[in-house]
VOLO-874437 format. One record per residue (C-alpha): y, z negated, x negated; residue number from 0; residue in three letters. Coordinates in Angstrom, 3 decimals. Layout:
<recs>
REC, Y, Z, X, NUM, ALA
...
</recs>
This chain:
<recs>
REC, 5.678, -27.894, 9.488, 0, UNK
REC, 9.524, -27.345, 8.797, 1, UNK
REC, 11.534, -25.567, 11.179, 2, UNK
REC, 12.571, -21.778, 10.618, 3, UNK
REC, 16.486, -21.731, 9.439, 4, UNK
REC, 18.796, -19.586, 11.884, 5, UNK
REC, 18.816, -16.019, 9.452, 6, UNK
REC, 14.748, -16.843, 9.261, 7, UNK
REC, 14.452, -16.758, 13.139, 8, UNK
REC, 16.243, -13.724, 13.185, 9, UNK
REC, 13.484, -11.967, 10.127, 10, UNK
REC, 10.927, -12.944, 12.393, 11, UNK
REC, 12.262, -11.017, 15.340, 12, UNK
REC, 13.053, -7.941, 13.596, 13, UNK
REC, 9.656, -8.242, 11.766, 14, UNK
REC, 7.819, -8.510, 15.106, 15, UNK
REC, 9.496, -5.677, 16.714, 16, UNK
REC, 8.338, -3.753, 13.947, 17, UNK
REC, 4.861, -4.826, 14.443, 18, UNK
REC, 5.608, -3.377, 17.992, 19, UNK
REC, 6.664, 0.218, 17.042, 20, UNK
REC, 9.783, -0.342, 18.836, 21, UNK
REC, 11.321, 0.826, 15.939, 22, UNK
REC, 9.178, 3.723, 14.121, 23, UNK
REC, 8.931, 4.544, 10.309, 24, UNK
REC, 12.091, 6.545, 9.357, 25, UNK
REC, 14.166, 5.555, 11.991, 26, UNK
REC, 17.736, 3.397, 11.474, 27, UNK
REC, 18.135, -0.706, 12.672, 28, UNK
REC, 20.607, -1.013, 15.446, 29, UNK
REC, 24.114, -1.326, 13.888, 30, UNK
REC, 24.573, -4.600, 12.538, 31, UNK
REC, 27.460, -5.466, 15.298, 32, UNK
REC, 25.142, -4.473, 17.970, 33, UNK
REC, 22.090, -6.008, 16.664, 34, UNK
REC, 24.181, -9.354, 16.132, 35, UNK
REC, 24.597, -9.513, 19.422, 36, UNK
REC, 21.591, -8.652, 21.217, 37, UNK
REC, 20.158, -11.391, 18.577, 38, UNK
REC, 23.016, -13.824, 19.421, 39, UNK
REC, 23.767, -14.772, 15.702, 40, UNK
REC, 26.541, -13.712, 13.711, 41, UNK
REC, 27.047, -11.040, 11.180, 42, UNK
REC, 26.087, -12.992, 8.304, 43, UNK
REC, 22.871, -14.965, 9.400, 44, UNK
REC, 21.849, -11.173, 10.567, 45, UNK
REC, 23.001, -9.548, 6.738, 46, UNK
REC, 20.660, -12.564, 5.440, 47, UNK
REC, 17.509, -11.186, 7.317, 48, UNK
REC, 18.069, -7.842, 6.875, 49, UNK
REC, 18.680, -8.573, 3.113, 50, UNK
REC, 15.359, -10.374, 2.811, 51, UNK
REC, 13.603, -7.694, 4.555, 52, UNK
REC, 15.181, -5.155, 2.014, 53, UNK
REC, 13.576, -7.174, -1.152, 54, UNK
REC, 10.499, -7.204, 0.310, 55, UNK
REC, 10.281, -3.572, 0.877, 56, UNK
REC, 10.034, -3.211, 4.544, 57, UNK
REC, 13.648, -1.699, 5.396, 58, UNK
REC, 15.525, 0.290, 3.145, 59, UNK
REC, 19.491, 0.327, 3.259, 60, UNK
REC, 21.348, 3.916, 2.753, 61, UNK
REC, 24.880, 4.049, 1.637, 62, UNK
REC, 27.184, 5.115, 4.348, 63, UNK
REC, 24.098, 5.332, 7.134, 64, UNK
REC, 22.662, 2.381, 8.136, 65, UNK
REC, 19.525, 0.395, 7.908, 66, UNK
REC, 15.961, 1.872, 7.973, 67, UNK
REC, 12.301, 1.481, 8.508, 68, UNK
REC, 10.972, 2.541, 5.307, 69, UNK
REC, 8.476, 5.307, 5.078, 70, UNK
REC, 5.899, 6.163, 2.730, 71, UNK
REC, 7.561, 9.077, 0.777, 72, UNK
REC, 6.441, 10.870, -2.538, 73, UNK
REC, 9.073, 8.311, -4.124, 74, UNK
REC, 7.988, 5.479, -2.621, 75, UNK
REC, 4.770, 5.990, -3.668, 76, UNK
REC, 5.265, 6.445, -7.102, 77, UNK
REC, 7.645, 4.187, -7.621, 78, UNK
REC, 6.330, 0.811, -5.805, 79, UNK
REC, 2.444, 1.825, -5.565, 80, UNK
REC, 1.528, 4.355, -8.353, 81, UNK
REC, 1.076, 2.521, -11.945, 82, UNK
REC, -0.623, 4.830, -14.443, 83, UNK
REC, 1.624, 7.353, -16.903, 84, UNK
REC, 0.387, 8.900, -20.235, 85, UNK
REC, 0.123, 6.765, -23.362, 86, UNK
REC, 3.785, 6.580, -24.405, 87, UNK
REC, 5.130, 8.056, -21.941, 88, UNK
REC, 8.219, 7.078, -19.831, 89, UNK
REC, 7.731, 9.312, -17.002, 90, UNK
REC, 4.748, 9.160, -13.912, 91, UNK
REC, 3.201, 12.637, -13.012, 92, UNK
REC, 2.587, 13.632, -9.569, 93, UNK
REC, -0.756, 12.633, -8.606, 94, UNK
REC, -3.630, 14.831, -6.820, 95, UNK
REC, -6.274, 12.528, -5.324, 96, UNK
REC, -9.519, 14.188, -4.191, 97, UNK
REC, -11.880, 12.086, -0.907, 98, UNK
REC, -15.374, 12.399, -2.947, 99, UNK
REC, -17.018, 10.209, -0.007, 100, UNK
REC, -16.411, 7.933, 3.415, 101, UNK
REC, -18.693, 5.937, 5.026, 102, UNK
REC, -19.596, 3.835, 7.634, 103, UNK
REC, -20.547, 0.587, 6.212, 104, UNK
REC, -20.773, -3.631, 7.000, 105, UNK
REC, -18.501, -5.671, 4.854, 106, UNK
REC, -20.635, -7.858, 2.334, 107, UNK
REC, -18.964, -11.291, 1.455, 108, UNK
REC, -16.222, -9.894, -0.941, 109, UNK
REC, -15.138, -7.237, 1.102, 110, UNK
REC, -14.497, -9.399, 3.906, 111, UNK
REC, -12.825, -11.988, 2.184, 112, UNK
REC, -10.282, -9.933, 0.868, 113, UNK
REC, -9.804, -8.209, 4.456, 114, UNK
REC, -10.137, -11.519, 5.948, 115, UNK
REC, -13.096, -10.386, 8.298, 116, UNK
REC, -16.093, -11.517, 9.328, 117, UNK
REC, -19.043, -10.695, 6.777, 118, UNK
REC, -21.048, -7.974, 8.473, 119, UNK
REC, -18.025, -6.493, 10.145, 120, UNK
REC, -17.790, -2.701, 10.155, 121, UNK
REC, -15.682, -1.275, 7.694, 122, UNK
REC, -14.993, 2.276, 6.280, 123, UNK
REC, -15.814, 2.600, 2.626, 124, UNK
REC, -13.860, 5.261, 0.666, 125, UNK
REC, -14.377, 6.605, -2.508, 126, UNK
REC, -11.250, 8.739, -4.515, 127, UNK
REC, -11.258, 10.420, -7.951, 128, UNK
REC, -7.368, 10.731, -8.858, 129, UNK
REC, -6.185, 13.306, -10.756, 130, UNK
REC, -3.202, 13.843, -13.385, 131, UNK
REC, -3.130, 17.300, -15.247, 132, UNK
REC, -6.156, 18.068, -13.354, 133, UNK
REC, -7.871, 15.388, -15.196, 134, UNK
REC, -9.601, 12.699, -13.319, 135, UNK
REC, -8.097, 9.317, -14.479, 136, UNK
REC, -9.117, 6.946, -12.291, 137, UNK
REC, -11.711, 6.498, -9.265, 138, UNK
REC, -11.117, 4.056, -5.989, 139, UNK
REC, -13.464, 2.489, -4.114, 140, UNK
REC, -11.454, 1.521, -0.813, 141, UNK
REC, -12.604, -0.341, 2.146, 142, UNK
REC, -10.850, -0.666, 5.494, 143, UNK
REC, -11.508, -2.616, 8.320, 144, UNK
REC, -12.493, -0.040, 11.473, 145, UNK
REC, -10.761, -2.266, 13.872, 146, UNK
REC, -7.602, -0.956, 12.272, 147, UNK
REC, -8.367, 2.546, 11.306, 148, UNK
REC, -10.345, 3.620, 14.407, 149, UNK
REC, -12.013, 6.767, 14.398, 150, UNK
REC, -10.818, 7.915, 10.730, 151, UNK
REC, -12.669, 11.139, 9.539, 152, UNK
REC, -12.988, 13.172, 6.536, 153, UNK
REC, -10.736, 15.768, 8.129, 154, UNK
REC, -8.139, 13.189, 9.137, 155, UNK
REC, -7.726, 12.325, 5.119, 156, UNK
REC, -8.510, 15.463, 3.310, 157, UNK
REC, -5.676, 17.048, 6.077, 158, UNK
REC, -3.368, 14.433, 5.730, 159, UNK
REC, 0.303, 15.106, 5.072, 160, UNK
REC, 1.422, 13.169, 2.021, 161, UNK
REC, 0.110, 10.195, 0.053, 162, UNK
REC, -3.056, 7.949, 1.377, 163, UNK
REC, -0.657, 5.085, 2.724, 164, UNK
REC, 1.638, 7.699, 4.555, 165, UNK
REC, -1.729, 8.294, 6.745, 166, UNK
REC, -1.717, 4.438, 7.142, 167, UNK
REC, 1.203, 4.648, 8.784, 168, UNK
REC, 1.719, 7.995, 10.797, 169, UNK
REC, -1.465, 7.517, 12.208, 170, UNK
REC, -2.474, 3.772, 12.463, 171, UNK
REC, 0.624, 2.064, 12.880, 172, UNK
REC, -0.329, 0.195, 9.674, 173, UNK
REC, 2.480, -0.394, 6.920, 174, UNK
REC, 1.757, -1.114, 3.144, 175, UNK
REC, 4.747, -3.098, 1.982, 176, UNK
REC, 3.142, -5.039, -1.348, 177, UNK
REC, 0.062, -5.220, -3.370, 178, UNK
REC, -1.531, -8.153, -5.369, 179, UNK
REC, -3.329, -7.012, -7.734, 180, UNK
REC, -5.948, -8.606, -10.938, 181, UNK
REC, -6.864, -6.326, -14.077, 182, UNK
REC, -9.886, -7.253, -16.218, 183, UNK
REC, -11.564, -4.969, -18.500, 184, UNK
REC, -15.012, -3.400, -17.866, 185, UNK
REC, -17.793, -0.912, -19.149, 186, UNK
REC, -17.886, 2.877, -17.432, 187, UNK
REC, -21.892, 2.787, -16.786, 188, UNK
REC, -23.345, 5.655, -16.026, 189, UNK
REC, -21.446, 6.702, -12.569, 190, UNK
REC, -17.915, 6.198, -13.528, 191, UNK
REC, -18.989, 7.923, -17.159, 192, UNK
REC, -19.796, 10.889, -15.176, 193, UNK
REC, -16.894, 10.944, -13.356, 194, UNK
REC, -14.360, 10.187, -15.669, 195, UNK
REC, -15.547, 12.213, -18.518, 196, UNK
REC, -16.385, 8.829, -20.893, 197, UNK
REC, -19.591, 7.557, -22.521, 198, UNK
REC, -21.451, 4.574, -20.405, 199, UNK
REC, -20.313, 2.400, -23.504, 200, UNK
REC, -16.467, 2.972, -23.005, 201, UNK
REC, -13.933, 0.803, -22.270, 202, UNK
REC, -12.477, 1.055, -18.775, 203, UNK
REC, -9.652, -0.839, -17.044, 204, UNK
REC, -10.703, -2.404, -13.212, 205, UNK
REC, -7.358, -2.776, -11.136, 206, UNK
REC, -8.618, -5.192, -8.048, 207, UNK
REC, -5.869, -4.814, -5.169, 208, UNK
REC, -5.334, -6.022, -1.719, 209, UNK
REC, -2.767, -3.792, 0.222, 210, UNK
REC, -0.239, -5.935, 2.418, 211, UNK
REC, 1.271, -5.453, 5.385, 212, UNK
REC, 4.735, -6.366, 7.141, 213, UNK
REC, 3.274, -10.109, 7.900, 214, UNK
REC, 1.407, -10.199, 4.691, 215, UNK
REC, -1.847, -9.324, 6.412, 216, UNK
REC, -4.482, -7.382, 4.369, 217, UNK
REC, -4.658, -3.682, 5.302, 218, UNK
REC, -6.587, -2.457, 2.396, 219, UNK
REC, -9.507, -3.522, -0.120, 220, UNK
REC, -9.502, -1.496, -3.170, 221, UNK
REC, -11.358, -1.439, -6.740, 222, UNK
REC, -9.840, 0.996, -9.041, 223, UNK
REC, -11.552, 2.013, -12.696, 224, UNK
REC, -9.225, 3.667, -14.894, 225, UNK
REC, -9.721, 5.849, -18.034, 226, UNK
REC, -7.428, 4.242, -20.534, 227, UNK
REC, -8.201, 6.950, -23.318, 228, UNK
REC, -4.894, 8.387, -23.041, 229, UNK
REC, -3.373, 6.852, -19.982, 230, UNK
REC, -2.644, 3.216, -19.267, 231, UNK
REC, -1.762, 0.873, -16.309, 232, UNK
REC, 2.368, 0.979, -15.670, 233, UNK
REC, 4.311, -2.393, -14.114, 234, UNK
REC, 7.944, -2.704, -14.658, 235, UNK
REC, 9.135, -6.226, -13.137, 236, UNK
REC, 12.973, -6.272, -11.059, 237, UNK
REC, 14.479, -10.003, -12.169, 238, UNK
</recs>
């Protein structure tokens, strides 16, 4: 195994005192000068962390105010995590997501695989119909692993203040920074039919995502199914 480079070290730290809380969501880095030297590196090995940790999401720089622990925000959301707009349409409406179901469950083999648990573990099991122009668009079936998200209710995520992964992270600590994600096509079936307002014959997209944290570790399971009648899956790609 290679050694870490000096700026590489210095990710590591920051990254782990994030894991910590010493430094909550929202709040601004130590000044560069000062966090150079409590580090012991110079300006720019620190600028070289920092910018690394900036592409991937986890701090966010503000012109004129310093470094900060991002935050799950209404923007953040629907710009980084929320992919489905209207047929032709260049613009992402504010979405309304509605808890139809959570459960106490054990992971079966898939589940914890992608949560990289032990098969039988308990998990929660969540199930979401999202709404755009009060239209249900798209259902998610989430798992999480309990160890985690101890002692999450109903109340806890119907109450919530803001999106799904800003109660990830007030509450739990946990921070969604990226998503990989696999699309294949599918069939409604009867349930999702219902649900979405299709025949059981209809064509259906099925988004399969693992949620990542700050040291790539799996924080979420989910299996989206998406009504592609008049709205469709949205990616743009930064090169």
């Amino acid at each position: 195994m290679r050694s870490l480079t000096a700026y590489e070290e210095v990710k590591q730290k920051i990254t782990d005192d994030l894991v910590r809380g010493r430094y909550p969501m929202g709040q601004a880095l130590p000044a560069e000068k000062d966090l150079s030297k409590e580090l012991d590196v110079s300006i720019g090995t620190l600028r070289k962390a920092v910018d690394e940790l900036v592409a991937e999401g986890i701090v966010v720089r503000r012109q004129g105010r310093g470094t900060y622990v991002a935050e799950h925000d209404l923007k953040r959301l629907l710009y980084y995590f929320f992919h489905v707009v209207k047929h032709d349409a260049d613009k992402k409406i504010n979405p309304r997501v509605e808890l139809v179901s959570l459960t106490s469950a054990l992971a079966n083999r898939e589940e914890a695989s992608k949560l990289q648990i032990k098969e039988g573990a308990s998990v929660w099991r969540l199930v979401n119909c999202l709404y755009l122009d009060d239209k249900c668009v798209m259902i998610d079936h989430i798992t999480l692993d309990k160890k985690r998200f101890k002692n999450l209710t109903r109340v806890d995520f119907i109450n919530r203040e803001g999106s799904i992964y800003q109660l990830y992270q007030m509450k739990y600590g946990q921070t969604v920074v990226r998503s990989s994600e696999r699309l294949r096509a599918g069939l409604a079936g009867k349930q999702y039919s219902e649900w979405l307002d299709l025949k059981p014959d209809s064509p259906v997209l099925v988004i399969r995502r693992v949620a990542l944290g700050i040291q790539d570790e799996p924080l979420e399971w989910r299996v989206s199914t998406l009504n592609t009648n008049q709205h469709e899956y949205f990616s743009e790609l930064v090169v």
